[in-house]
N, C-alpha and C positions, 0 to 999 in steps of 0.2 A: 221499364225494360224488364221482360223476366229474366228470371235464372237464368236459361236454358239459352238465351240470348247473349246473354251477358259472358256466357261460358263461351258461346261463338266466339264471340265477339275477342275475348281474352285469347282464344287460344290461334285467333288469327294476328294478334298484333304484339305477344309476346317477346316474339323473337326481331322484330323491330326496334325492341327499346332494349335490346344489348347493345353498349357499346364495346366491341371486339377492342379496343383497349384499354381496355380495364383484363382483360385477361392473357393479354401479347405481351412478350417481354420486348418484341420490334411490334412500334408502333406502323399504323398507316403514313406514308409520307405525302407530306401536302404536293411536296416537290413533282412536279409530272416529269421531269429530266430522270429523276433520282427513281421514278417507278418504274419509265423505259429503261433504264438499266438494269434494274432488280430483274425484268422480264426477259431482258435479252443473256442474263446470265444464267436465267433458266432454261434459256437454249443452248447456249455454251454447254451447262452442266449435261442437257440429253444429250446433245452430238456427241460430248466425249467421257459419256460414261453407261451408257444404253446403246449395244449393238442395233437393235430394232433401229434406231431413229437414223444412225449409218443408211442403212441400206435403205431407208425411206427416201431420204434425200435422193440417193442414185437413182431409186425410181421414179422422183418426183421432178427430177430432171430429162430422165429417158422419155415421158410421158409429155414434158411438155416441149422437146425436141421435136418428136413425131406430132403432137400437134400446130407444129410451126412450119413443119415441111409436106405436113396434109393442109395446111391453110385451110385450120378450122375456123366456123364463126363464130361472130359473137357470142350466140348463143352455148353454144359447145364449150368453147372458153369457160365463161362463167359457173356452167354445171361440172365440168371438171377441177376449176380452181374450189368449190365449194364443198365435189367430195375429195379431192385431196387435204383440206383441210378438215373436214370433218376425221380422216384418219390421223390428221398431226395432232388433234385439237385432244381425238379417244389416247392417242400413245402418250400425249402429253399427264392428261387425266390419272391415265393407268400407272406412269411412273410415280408421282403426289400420292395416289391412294397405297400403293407399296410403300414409300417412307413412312407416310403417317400410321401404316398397320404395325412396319418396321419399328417404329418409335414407339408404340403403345403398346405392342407384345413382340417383344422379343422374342419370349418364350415361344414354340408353336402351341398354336389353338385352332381348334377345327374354325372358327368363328372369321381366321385370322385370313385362314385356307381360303375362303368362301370370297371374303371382301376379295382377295388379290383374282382368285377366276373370273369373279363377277368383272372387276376391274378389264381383267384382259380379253373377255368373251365381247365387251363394248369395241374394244380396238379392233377385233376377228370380226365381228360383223359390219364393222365400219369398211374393212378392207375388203369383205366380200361384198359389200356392196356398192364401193366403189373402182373394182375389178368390172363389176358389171357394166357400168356407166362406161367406163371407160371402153370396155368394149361395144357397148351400143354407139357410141359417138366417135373413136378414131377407129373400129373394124370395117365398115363398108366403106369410105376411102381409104383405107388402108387396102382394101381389097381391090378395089378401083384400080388402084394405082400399080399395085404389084400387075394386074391383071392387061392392063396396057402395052 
């Protein structure tokens, strides 16, 4: 094998042979009951402490009101449940990446600025792109119908 391989080779498999507890003070839980919980109180924690994920919800409800009373299809269904979630999945992201900036600098650092925009410019293009879908897919029966 040469070096130069070898150096691949290392700097692909690296980070596979950390074991994350050896460095956590909470370990992984073998428990799948005890992980579903952990998960579902990290939804608790957005709904009631991140306005954003409020008013997701109410959208994410109005959205699929009208798509139950335009009797969208399958297919429709499916691309809107996948970009509403791709927006819960960025708001979700973007809050994690603000504690952990939170936690490592307190201080402000230009560095710190960057990570939180970058973070929140994921969820803004998630929502604008899932604005659109939504209007490619409930706007022309929606139009339909008002137009009846």
């Amino acid at each position: 094998m040469t070096r130069r391989t070898k150096k691949v080779l290392d700097a692909l498999t690296s980070t596979m042979k950390i074991n994350p507890n050896h460095y956590s003070a909470l370990s992984n839980s073998p428990n799948r009951i005890e992980s579903l919980g952990y998960a579902l109180a990290g939804w608790l924690y957005m709904l009631r402490h991140q306005k954003n994920t409020r008013i997701m919800s109410v959208a994410t409800l109005v959205v699929m009101i009208v798509a139950l009373w335009l009797e969208i299809g399958f297919q429709g269904w499916a691309v809107l449940i996948l970009s509403i979630s791709m927006v819960w999945m960025a708001e979700f992201l973007n809050a994690a990446v603000e504690a952990v900036v939170n936690l490592a600098s307190p201080e402000y650092h230009p560095m710190a600025k960057v990570g939180k925009d970058v973070a929140a410019a994921a969820v803004l293009l998630g929502v604008v792109a899932s604005v659109l879908i939504g209007l490619l897919i409930l706007g022309p029966p929606l139009l339909a119908k008002i137009s009846s």
